[in-house]
N, C-alpha and C positions, 0 to 999 in steps of 0.2 A: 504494500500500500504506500502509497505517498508521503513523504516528510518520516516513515516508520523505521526507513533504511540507512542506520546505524549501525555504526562495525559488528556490534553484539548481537542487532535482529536478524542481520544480515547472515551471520556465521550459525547462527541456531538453527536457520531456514537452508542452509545449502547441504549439499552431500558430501565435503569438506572431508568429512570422515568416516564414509559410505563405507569404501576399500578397504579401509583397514577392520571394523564392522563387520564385514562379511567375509573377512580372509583371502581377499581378493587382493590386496597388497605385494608387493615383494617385500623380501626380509629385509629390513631398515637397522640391524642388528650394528653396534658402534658403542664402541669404549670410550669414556675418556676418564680421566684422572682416576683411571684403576676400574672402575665401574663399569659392567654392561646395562645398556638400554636397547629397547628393541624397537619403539617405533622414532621413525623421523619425528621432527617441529619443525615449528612457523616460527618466524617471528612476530612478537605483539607489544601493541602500546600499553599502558595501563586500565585500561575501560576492557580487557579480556580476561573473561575467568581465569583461574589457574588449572588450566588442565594438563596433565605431560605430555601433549604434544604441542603446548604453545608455552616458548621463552618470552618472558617479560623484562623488561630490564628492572632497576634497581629506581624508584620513585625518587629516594634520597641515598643516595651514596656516604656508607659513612667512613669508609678506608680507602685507600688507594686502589687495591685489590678490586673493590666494587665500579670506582669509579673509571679504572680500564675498562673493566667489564660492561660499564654502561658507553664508554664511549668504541670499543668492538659493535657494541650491540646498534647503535646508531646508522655507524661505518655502513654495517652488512645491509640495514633498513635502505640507506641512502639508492644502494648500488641494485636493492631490488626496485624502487620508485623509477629509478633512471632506465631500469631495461623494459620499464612500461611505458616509460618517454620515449626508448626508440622504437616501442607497437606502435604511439599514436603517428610520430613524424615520419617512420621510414614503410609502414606499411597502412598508414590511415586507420587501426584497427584500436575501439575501445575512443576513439575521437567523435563519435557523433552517437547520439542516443541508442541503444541498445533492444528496449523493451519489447520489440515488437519479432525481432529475430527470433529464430528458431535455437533453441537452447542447445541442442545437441551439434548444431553448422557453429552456432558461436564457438561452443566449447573447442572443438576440432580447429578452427581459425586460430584461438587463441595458441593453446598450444601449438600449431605448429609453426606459430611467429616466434614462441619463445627459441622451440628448436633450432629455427633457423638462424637468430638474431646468437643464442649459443655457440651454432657451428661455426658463426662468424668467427666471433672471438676466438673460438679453439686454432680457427684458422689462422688469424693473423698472431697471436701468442706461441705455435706453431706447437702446441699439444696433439697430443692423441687420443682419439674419442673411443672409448670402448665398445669393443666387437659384442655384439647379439648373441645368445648361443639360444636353442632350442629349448633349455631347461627351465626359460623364464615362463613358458606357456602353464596357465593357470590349467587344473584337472578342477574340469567343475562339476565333479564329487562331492570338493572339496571347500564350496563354496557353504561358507555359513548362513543359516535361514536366520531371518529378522524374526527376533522373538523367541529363540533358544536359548538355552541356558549357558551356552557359550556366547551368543550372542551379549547377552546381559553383564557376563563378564568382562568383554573387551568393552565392552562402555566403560563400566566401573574401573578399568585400566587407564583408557584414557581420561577420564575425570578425576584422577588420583592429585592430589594436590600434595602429599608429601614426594613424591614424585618429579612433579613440577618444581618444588623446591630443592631438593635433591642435584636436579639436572642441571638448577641454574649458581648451585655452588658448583658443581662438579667443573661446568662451563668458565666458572671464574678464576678457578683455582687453575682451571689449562691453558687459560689468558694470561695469569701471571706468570706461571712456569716460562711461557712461549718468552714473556718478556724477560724474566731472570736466564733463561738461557740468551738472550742477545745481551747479557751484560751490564743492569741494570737493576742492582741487588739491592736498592734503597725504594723504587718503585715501589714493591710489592711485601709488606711485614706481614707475621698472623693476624689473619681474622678471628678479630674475639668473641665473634658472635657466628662461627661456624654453626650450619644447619647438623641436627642430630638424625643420622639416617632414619627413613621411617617407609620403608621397603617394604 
């Protein structure tokens, strides 16, 4: 509805976390500071719940440590805004109203401007983009039904809020590391108010 779409109605209403819901995902499994997690995040402003797939930053920074962490966290925001700067200028998409499009041509548009606007970069950085193998193909056996008791469970995962907390000391503590190994051992002191795991 009108005037109702805000980041939070907006994210309640979408399928954002369909995939992962119904085990349609690929495995998003990744360490950091010792720790495994298993699905990817977003990044978020602070108007976003705390759920474990959305990093928030730090509202008020009270160490150093936070405060790299809130300015990484910016950084990365920045660089996602700007690669939707070059959908609207280099391919006209996400530039003029939207509503009346067909959801599924949108969808497919979008992403594969992202794709492309990607390959770019890979290209001119002169990376290598990772080869395809057959094993990513979903068995949809395997597909979770909405309303299972697994079903119900990957919710409750994704809305773990010590989780979310968890992920975003774990994230800070790998920010400062990253900076103490470039040489810069006054940057980063303990945090005295470290998160107590709640796994």
């Amino acid at each position: 509805m009108a005037g109702s779409t805000n980041d939070l109605n907006v994210l309640q209403a979408s399928p954002l976390f369909n995939n992962i819901l119904q085990g349609k995902a690929p495995d998003m499994s990744y360490v950091v500071n010792g720790n495994e997690y298993t699905c990817g995040y977003y990044l978020g402003d602070g108007i976003y719940t705390e759920y474990a797939t959305i990093v928030k930053s730090y509202s008020f920074p009270a160490n150093e440590k936070r405060k790299l962490f809130k300015l990484a966290h910016e950084a990365a925001q920045k660089d996602v805004e700007r690669a939707f700067g070059v959908l609207k200028q280099k391919w006209h998409i996400i530039k003029h109203l939207t509503r009346k499009w067909d959801w599924a041509k949108l969808t497919t548009m979008l992403t594969a401007c992202v794709i492309l606007h990607n390959m770019i970069i890979v290209e001119e950085e002169g990376k290598f983009i990772c080869s395809y193998t057959g094993n990513d193909i979903l068995n949809p056996a395997a597909v979770i039904q909405v309303g299972s008791p697994t079903y119900f469970s990957k919710v409750l995962k994704i809305q773990n809020r010590g989780t979310h907390h968890n992920l975003r000391h774990d994230l800070t503590e790998h920010i400062c590391g990253r900076q103490l190994h470039g040489g810069n051992d006054d940057e980063c002191e303990e945090d005295e108010g470290d998160v107590t795991r709640r796994m």
